[in-house]
C-alpha positions in Angstrom: 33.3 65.8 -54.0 33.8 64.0 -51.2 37.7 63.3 -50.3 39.1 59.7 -51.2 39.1 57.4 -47.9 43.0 57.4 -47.0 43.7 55.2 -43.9 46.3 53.1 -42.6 44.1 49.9 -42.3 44.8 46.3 -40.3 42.9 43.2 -40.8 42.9 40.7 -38.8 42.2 37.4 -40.6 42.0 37.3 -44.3 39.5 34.8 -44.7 35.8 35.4 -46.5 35.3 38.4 -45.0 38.5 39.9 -44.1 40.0 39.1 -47.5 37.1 40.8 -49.1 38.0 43.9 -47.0 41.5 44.2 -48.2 40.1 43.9 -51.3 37.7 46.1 -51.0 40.0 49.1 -48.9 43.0 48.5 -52.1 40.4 48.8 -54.8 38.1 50.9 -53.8 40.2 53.5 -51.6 43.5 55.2 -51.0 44.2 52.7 -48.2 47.1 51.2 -47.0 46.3 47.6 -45.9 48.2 45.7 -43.3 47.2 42.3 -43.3 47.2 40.1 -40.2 46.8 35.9 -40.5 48.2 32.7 -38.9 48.8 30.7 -42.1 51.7 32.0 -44.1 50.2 31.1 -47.3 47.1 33.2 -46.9 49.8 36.2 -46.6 51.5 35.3 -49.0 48.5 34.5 -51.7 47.3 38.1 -50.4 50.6 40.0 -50.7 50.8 38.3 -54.1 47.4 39.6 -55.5 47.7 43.0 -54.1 44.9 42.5 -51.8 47.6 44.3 -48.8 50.0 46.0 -48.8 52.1 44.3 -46.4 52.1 41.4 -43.8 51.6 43.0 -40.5 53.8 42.7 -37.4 53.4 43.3 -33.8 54.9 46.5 -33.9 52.9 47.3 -37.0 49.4 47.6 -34.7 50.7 50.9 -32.9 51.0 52.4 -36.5 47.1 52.0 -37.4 44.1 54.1 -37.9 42.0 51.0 -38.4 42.1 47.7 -36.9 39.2 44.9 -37.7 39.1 42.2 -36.8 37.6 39.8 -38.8 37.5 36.8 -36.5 35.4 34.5 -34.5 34.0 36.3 -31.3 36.2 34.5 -28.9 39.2 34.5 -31.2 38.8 38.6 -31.3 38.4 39.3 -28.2 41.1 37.1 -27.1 43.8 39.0 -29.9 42.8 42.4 -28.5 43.6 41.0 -24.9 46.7 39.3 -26.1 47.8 42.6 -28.4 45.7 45.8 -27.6 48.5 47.4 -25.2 49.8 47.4 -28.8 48.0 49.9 -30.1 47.1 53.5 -30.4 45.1 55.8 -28.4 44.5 57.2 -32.1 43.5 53.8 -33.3 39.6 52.7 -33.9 38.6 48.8 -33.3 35.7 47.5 -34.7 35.0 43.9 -35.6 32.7 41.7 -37.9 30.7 39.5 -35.8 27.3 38.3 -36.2 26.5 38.8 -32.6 26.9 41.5 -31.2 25.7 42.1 -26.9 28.9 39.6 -25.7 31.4 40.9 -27.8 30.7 44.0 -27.6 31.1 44.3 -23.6 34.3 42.2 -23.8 35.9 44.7 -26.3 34.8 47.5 -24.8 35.7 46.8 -21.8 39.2 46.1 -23.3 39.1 49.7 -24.8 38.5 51.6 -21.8 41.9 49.4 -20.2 43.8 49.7 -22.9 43.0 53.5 -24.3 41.8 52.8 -27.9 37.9 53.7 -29.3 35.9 50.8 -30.2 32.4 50.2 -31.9 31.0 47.1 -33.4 29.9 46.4 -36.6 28.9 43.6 -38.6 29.3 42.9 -42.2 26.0 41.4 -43.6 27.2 39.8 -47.0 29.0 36.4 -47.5 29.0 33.1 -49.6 28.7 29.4 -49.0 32.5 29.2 -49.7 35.0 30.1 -47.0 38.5 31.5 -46.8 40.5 33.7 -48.7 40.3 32.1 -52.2 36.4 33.1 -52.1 36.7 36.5 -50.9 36.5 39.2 -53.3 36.4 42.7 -53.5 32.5 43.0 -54.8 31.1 41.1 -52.3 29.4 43.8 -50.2 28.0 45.4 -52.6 25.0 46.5 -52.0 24.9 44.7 -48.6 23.9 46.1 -45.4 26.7 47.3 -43.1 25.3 47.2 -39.0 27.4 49.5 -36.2 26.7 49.2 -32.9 28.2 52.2 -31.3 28.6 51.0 -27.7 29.3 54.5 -26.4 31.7 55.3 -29.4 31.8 59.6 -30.5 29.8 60.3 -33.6 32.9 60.9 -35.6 33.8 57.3 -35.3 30.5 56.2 -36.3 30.6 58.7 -39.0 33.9 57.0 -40.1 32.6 53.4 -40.2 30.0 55.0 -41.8 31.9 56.5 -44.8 34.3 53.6 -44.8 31.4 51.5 -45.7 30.1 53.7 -48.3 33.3 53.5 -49.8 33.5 50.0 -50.2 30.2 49.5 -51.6 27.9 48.9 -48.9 24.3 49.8 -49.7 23.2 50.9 -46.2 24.1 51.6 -42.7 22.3 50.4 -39.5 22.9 51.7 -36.3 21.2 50.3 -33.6 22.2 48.4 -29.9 23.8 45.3 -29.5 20.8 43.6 -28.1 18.7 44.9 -30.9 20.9 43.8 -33.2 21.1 39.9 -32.0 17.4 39.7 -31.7 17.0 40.9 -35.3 19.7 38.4 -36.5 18.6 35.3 -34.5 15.6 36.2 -36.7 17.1 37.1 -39.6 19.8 35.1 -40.0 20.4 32.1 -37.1 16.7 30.4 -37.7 17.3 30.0 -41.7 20.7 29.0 -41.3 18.9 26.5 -38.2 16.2 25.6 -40.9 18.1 24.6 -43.9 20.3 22.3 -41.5 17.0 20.7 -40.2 15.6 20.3 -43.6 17.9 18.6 -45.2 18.4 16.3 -42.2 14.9 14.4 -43.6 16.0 11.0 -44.8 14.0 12.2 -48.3 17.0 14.6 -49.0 19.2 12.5 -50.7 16.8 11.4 -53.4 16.2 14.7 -54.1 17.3 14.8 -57.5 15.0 15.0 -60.3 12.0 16.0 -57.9 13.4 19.4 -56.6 13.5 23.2 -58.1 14.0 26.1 -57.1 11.9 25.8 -53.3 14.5 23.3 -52.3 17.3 25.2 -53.3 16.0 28.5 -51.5 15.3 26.5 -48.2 18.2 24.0 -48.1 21.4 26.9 -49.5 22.8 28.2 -46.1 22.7 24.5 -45.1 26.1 24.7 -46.6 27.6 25.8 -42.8 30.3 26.6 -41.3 29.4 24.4 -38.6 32.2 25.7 -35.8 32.0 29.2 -36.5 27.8 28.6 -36.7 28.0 26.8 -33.5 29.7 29.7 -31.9 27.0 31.9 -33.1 24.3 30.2 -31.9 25.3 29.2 -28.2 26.7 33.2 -28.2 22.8 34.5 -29.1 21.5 31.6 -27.1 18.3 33.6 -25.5 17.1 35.4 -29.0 17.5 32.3 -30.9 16.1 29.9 -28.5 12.8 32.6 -28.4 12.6 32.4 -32.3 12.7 28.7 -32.7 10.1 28.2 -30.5 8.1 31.0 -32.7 9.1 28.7 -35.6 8.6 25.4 -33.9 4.8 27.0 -32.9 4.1 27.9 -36.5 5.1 25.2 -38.3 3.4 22.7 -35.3 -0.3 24.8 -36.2 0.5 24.1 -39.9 1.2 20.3 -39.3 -2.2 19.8 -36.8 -4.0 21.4 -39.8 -2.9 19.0 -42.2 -3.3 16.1 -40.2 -6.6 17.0 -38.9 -7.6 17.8 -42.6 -8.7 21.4 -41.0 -8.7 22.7 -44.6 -10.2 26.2 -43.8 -7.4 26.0 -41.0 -5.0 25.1 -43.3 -6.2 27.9 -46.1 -6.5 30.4 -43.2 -2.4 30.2 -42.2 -1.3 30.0 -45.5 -3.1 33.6 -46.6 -1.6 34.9 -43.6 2.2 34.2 -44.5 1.1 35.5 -47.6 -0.5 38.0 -46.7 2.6 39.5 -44.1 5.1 38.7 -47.1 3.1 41.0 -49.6 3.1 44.0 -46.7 6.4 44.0 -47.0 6.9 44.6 -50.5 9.3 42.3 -51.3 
């Protein structure tokens, strides 16, 4: 049987995702959580549901096996900059960004200054509700968890790795930082870019009593973080840019169909979405 995960963990911003961590590490694992946030009251609602163990301090960085930060990309790289001389040689760095080839040269280029390991990673779980009153400790279960290495030791890996087992992850993806965006500009920037654009139509708003379950699966995510989605976006600027186009191309051969009444046209790009969503099993 595999040994219980004992670490002396620091999170960096305990909202959705890093409040769910803490969660996560204290229920799941023999962790000691150190918790790390501007606002006062998100310590404090943390420290009073046991989600960490303590409120972290400066000094308490040099003490950690663990340190994620669960920030936006600028915001994280600008903490390590402010705070890495901080900590351990002994300490791993990983973060929980949804892009990855930016980041992932500013941070490690912070670890080779200040001494410390680094490899990124990146949650994939979350919720249309944001900060620390929506995290909770189930939410990744069952979610993928991405690393992206960057030159990190396979024992690291093989720590973020185990660390995600532990806290319910189904999987683990390891792959580049550049794979990694274009997968995600696919995967996740262009529905999050859709549902905003759908629900921009003037028709949205009398929605109600002629919608069902399609407009709820297309128009969801358009509940947005909008500065955090913003950063995203212009961060993974290239790969999304390429993919929208590949949308804007699809759905331009679908509209000349219909307005041309090209009906075996029509018939002909309909199978094939069918067809390349039944490949795939799902």
């Amino acid at each position: 049987m595999e040994e219980e995960l004992s670490l002396r963990v620091g999170i960096v911003g305990l909202g959705l995702i890093g409040g769910s961590l803490a969660k996560a590490f204290r229920e799941y694992t023999n962790c000691t959580v150190w918790g790390f946030d501007r606002d006062p009251a998100v310590l404090d609602s943390a420290l009073a549901c046991g989600a960490i163990d303590f409120a972290g301090a400066w000094d308490d960085l040099g003490r950690l096996d663990l340190l994620i930060l669960a920030l936006y990309p600028q915001a994280a790289v600008a903490f390590v900059r402010e705070h890495g001389a901080k900590l351990s040689r002994s300490c791993l760095v990983t973060d929980t960004c949804g892009i990855k080839t930016k980041i992932c040269a500013d941070l490690s280029a912070l670890a080779r200054e200040y001494g410390f390991r680094f490899a990124g990673s990146h949650p994939m779980a979350g919720r249309e509700k944001v900060g620390f009153a929506a995290s909770e400790a189930s939410l990744f279960r069952g979610a993928s968890y991405l690393i992206t290495p960057c030159g990190a030791s396979e024992e690291d890996v093989a720590l973020l790795q185990r660390m995600a087992q532990a806290l319910g992850f189904g999987r683990c993806v390891v792959t580049t930082p550049e794979e990694h965006d274009r997968m995600i500009a696919f995967t996740s920037q262009v529905p999050h870019a859709l549902a905003c654009a759908y629900v921009l139509s003037p028709q949205c708003p009398g929605h109600k009593g002629f919608s069902a379950g399609s407009y709820r699966d297309v128009s969801r995510v358009a509940n947005i973080n909008e500065t955090l989605w913003t950063e995203l976006f212009l961060s993974n600027a290239d790969p999304l840019a390429q993919e929208l186009d590949t949308l804007i191309d699809n759905l331009s051969a679908v509209r000349d169909a219909v307005r041309e009444g090209d009906e075996k046209r029509l018939c002909a790009l309909l199978r094939q979405g069918r067809l390349v969503k039944e490949a795939l099993g799902e």
